[in-house]
N, C-alpha and C positions, 0 to 999 in steps of 0.2 A: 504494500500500500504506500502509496507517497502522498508523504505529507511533512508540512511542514509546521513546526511548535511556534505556538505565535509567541510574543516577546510583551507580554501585558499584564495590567495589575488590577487586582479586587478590591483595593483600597486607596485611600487621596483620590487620584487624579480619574481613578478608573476607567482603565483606559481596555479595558474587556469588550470584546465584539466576538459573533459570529459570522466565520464565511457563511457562502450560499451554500457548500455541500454542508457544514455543519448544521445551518437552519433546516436545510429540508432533512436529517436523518435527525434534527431535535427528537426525543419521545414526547411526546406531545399524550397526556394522560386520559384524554377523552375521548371512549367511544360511538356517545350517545351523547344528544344534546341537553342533558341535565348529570347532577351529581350527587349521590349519596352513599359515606362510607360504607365499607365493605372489604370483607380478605381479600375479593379478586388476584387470587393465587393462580400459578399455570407452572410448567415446570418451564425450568430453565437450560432449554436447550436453545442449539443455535438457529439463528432468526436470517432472513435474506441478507446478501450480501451489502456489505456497507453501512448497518443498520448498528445501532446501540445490543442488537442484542448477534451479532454475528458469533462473537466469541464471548470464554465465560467471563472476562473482564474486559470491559471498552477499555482503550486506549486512543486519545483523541487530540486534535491540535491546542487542548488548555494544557494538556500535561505538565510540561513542564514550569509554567506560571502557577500551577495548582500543587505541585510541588514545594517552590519556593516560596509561596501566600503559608501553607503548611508549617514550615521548618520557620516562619517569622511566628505564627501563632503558638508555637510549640516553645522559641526563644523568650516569648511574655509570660506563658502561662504552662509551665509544664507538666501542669495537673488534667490537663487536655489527653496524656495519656495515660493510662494507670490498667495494672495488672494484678490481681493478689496472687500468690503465691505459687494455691494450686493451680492456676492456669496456664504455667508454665509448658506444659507439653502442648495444651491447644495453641499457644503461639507457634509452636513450631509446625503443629499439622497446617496452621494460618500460611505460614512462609512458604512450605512445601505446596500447596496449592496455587498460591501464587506463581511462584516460580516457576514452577512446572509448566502451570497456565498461560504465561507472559513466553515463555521460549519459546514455547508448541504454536502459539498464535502470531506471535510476532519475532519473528528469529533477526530480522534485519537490525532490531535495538536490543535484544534482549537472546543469553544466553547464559544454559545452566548444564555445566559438567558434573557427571557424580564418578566417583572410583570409591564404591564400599559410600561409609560415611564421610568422605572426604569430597567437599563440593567446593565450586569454583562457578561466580556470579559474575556476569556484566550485564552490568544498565548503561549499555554506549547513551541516551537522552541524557542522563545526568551525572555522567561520565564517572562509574561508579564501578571499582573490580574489584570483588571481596574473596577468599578463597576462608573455608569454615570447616568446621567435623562439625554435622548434623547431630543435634541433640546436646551439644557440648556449647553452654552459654559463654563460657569463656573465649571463646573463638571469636564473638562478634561483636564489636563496639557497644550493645546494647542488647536488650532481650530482644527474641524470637519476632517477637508480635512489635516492639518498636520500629525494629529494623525493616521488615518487610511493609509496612503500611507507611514508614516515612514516604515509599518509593511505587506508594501504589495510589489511584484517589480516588476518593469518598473517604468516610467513615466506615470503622470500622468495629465492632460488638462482637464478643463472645461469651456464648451465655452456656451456662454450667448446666446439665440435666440431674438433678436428683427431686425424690420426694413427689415424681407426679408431675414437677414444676420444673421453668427455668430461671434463672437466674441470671441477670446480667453482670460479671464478673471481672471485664477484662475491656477494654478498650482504645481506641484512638478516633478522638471526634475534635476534630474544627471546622468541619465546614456543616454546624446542624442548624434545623428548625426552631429556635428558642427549645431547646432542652438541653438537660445540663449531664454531664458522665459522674462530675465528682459527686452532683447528685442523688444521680441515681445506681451508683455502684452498690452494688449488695441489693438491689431490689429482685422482688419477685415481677414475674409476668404481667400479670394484670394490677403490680404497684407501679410498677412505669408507663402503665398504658392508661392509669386513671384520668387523665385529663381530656381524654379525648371524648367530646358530647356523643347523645344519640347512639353510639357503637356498644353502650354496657346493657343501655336495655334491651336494645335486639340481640345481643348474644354473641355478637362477632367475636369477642376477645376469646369468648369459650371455645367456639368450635376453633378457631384460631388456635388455643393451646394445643388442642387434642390432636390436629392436626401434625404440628409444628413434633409434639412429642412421639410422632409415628414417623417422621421424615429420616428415612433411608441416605446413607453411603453412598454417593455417585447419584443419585438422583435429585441434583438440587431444584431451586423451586426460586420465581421470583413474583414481585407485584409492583404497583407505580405508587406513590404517596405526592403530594403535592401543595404547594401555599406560595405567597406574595411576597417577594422583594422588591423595596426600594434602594437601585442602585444595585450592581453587582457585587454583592458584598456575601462571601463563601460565608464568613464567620458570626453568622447572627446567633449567638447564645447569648446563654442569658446574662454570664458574667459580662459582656459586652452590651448590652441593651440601650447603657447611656449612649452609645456612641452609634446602633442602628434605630433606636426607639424613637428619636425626634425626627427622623428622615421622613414619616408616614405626614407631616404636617407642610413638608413643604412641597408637595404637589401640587400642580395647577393643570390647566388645559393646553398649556404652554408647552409644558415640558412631560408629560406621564408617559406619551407615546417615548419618550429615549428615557427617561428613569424607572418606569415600574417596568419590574421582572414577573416571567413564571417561573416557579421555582418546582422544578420534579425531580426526586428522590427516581431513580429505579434499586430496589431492594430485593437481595439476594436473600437465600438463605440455603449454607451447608453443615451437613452434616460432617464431622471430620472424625478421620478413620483410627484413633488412638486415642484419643483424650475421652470421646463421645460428645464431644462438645456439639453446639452451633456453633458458625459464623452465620453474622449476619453483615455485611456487606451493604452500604449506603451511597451510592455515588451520584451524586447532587449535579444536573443541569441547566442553568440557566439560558433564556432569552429573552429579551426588553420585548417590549409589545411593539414596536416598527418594524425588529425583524420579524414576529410573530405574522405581522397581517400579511406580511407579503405572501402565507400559502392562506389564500382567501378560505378552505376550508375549515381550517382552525380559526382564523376570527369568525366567523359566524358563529360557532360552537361555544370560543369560549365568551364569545357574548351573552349567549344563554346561560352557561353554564351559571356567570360572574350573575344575569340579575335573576334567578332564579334560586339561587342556591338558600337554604333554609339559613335564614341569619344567625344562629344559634354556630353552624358548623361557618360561618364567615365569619364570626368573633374568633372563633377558636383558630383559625388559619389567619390572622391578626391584618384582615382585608379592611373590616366592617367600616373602619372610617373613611376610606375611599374609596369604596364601593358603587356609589353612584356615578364619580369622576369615571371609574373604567367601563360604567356602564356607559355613559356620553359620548368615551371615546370609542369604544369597542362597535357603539351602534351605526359610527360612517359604514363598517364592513359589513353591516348585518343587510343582505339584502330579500330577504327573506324566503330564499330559495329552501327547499330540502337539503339535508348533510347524507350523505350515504354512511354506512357504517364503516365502525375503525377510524384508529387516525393517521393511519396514512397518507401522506398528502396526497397521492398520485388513485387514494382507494377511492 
């Protein structure tokens, strides 16, 4: 695949864009012209070529700016990664999937030699040669699960299986949706999903665990999660809120079409084959709404989506106060044609 890493930043000046191939293989989260949460689970096998879901981990032209947005958020705040103890083997079932994943998919940047436990890593993107004994912490400038996710993007969870339940145990998150790791580390399943409206009393979290607690070795599984930014900024938690919380206020008609974002999660989740852990796997896409209208499908849709949505789950996705603004704006592209199903642009 040729491509080139763009050279841009998620903070000050923000100077984040998408090309046209990036815009049109955006995941754009809607199938249907309205929305309400749901597992909307499917397994996570490979998707048409060129698409976010080609291989098991996109690789894409933010890479290497999402990287080093990463390793500045990680130099403020180094509680953005944390691990207890026991999790130590799932970071390394973590790296070994990756690794494996990133060679096998992309061999042009990305190569991983093994002789026994003796491995030997290149991340030619960020010029990175590590040679290790697998299983042996002391071989790597850092734990298992540091190391591998410095060099991988999204966020990333691993959660403990005992007792029925999971457990979120392990992590590296800077680029989330207002929620916090130092948090919610040690939480149970449905103690980190409590804030999400409408989903406890339909049930979702339940069938969700039961689900989640039968997920199989090699058969991962993924879904799309979705909410609002203003301004391309990866690092919206909470420990930072003063600094993305007042952006929601300076919106106008002037300017929303180049500063609000959609913001989509695609979320994995594996099974790993030693710990028994999960991963779960979060990697965060943005586009401003300029480059969005230009596939006239998706504005139409998320026109509806944005005035239609039950205002309970628009508070909770921290839209509600500009909500109208995107409805104003979103409604030049609404021309009131039918949407075909899916959101492929080209469906």
């Amino acid at each position: 695949m040729g491509l080139d890493f763009n050279d841009e930043t998620f903070r000050n000046d923000f100077t984040f864009k998408n090309s046209p191939r990036a815009i049109r293989r955006f995941p754009f989260p809607f199938d249907r012209d309205d929305y309400m949460y749901s597992v909307n689970m499917e397994p996570h096998v490979p998707g048409r070529p060129g698409s976010v879901f080609e291989h098991m981990f996109d690789v894409d032209e933010h890479y290497v700016a999402e990287m080093r947005d990463r390793a500045q958020v990680l130099a403020d705040d180094p509680l953005r990664c944390q691990s207890l103890p026991h999790m130590t083997l799932a970071g390394w079932d973590l790296l070994e999937l990756i690794m494996e994943s990133k060679a096998r998919d992309y061999p042009q940047w990305f190569e991983l030699h093994k002789n026994g436990n003796h491995w030997h890593w290149i991340n030619r993107p960020l010029q990175i040669e590590q040679k290790f004994t697998f299983l042996d912490e002391t071989t790597l400038p850092c734990g298992p699960m540091e190391y591998i996710t410095r060099q991988a993007q999204g966020d990333f969870t691993l959660q403990d299986q005992r007792d029925d339940n999971l457990w979120i145990e392990a992590g590296m998150v800077t680029t989330q949706a207002d929620w916090s790791l130092d948090f919610d580390i040690g939480m149970s399943f449905h103690e980190w999903h409590a804030p999400v409206p409408k989903a406890h009393q339909m049930g979702v979290f339940d069938r969700a665990l039961k689900f989640l607690l039968k997920l199989q070795h090699g058969a991962p599984v993924r879904r799309f999660n979705w909410t609002m930014t203003v301004d391309p900024l990866l690092d919206t938690s909470p420990e930072n809120y003063h600094i993305w919380g007042p952006t929601k206020t300076t919106l106008t008609r002037e300017n929303i079409g180049h500063r609000q974002h959609l913001r989509v999660e695609l979320q994995t989740l594996h099974r790993l084959p030693r710990s028994n852990a999960i991963a779960f796997p979060i990697r965060c896409y943005l586009i401003k709404f300029e480059e969005l209208v230009t596939v006239p499908k998706w504005a139409r849709r998320l026109h509806r989506v944005v005035r239609d949505i039950d205002p309970e789950l628009a508070t909770y996705k921290g839209f509600i106060r500009n909500r109208e603004l995107m409805v104003e704006y979103l409604s030049q592209f609404d021309d009131g044609a039918p949407t075909s199903a899916g959101w492929w642009p080209d469906a």
